[in-house]
C-alpha positions in Angstrom: 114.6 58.3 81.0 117.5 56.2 79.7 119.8 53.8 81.1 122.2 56.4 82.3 119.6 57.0 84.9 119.1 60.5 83.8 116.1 62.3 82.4 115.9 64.5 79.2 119.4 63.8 78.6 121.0 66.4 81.1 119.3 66.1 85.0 120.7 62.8 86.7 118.3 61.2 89.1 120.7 61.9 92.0 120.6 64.8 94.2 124.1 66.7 94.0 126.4 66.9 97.1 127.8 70.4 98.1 130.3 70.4 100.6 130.1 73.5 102.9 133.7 74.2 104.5 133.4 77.0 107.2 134.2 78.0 110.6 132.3 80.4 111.3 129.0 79.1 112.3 126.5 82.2 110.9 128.1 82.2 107.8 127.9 78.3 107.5 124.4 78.8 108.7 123.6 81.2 105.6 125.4 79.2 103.4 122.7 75.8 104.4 119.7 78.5 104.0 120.7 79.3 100.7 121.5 76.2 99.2 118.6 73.9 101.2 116.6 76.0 98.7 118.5 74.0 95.8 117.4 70.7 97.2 121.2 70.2 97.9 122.7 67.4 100.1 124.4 69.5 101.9 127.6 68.2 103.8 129.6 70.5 106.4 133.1 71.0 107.9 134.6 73.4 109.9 138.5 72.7 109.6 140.9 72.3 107.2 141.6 68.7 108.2 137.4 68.0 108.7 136.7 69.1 104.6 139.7 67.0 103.1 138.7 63.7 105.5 134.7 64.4 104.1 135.8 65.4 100.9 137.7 62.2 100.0 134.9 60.0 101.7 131.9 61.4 100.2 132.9 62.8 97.2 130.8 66.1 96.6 130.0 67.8 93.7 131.0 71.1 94.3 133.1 72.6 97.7 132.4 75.9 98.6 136.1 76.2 100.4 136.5 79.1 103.1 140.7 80.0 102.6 140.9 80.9 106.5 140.5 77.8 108.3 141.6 75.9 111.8 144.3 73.3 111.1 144.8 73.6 107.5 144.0 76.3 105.2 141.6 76.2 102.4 144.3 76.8 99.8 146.5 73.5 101.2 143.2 71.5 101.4 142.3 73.0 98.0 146.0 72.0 96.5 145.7 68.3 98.0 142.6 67.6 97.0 143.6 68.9 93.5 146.2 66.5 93.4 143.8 63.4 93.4 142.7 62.3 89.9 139.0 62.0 91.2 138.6 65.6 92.1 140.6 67.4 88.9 137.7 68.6 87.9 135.1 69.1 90.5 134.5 72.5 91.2 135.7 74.4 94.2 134.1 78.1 94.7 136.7 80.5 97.9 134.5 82.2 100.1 137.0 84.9 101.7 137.6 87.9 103.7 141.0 88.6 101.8 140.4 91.3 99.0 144.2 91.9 98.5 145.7 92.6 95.2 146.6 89.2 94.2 144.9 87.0 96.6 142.0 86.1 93.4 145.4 85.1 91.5 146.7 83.3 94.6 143.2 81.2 94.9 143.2 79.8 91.5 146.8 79.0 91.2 146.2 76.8 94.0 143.4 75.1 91.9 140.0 77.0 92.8 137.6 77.6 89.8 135.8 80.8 91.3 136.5 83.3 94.2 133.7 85.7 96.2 134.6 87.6 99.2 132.7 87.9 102.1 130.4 89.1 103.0 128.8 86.6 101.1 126.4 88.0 98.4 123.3 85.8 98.6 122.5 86.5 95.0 125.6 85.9 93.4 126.7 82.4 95.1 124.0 80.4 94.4 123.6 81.9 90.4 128.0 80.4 90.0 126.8 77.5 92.2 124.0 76.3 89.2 126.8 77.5 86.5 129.3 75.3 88.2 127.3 72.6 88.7 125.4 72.6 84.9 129.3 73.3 83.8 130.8 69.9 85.6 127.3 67.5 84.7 128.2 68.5 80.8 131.5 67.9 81.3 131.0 64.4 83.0 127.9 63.8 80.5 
């Protein structure tokens, strides 16, 4: 271990915060079973105006931003949060039920790194959860 307080060179001692953003409360319940697995914290919110008040406060990791929410969409909180020096590069995964033509386009304009569509493929989200996460510790190394 060094002084950076990580081991190895590439874990950090810290446990890595995922915010969950999602009003539906099965699919926020699948999301927590899959990623408690990961040793996670895990935070929660289930608006729009809920994830950008927690997101600024704690800070996460990684969001895993439903678009569909109450009070303000997970593309505006997405954009806002986007527009803050201090989360330019922290990775934010849409969870969907939009499979238009255009809506993947639409997602990452507004500043998402990754888009799945529900229903939520419990194989696939937590394999571009690790990616994203290994992806933003060696960019932050």
């Amino acid at each position: 271990m060094n002084k950076g307080g990580r081991i190895d060179g590439r874990h950090k001692l810290r446990k890595e915060k995922v915010l969950i953003v999602e009003d539906n409360l099965q699919n926020m319940k699948l999301l927590e079973m899959l990623l408690r697995a990961k040793a996670y914290i895990l935070l929660k919110a289930c608006d729009g105006e809920e994830a950008l008040d927690m997101a600024i406060r704690e800070q996460p990791d990684l969001i895993v931003m439903d678009i569909q929410l109450p009070k303000m969409s997970g593309i505006e909180v997405t954009k806002r949060l986007r527009q803050m020096p201090v989360f330019s590069h922290t990775p934010i995964i849409a969870l969907t039920a939009y499979a238009m033509r255009g809506d993947k386009e639409r997602f990452m304009e507004a500043g998402c790194n990754a888009y799945l569509s529900k229903p939520i493929s419990t194989r696939e989200l937590p394999v571009i959860i690790d990616q994203m996460l290994q992806e933003h510790r060696e960019n932050n190394a």
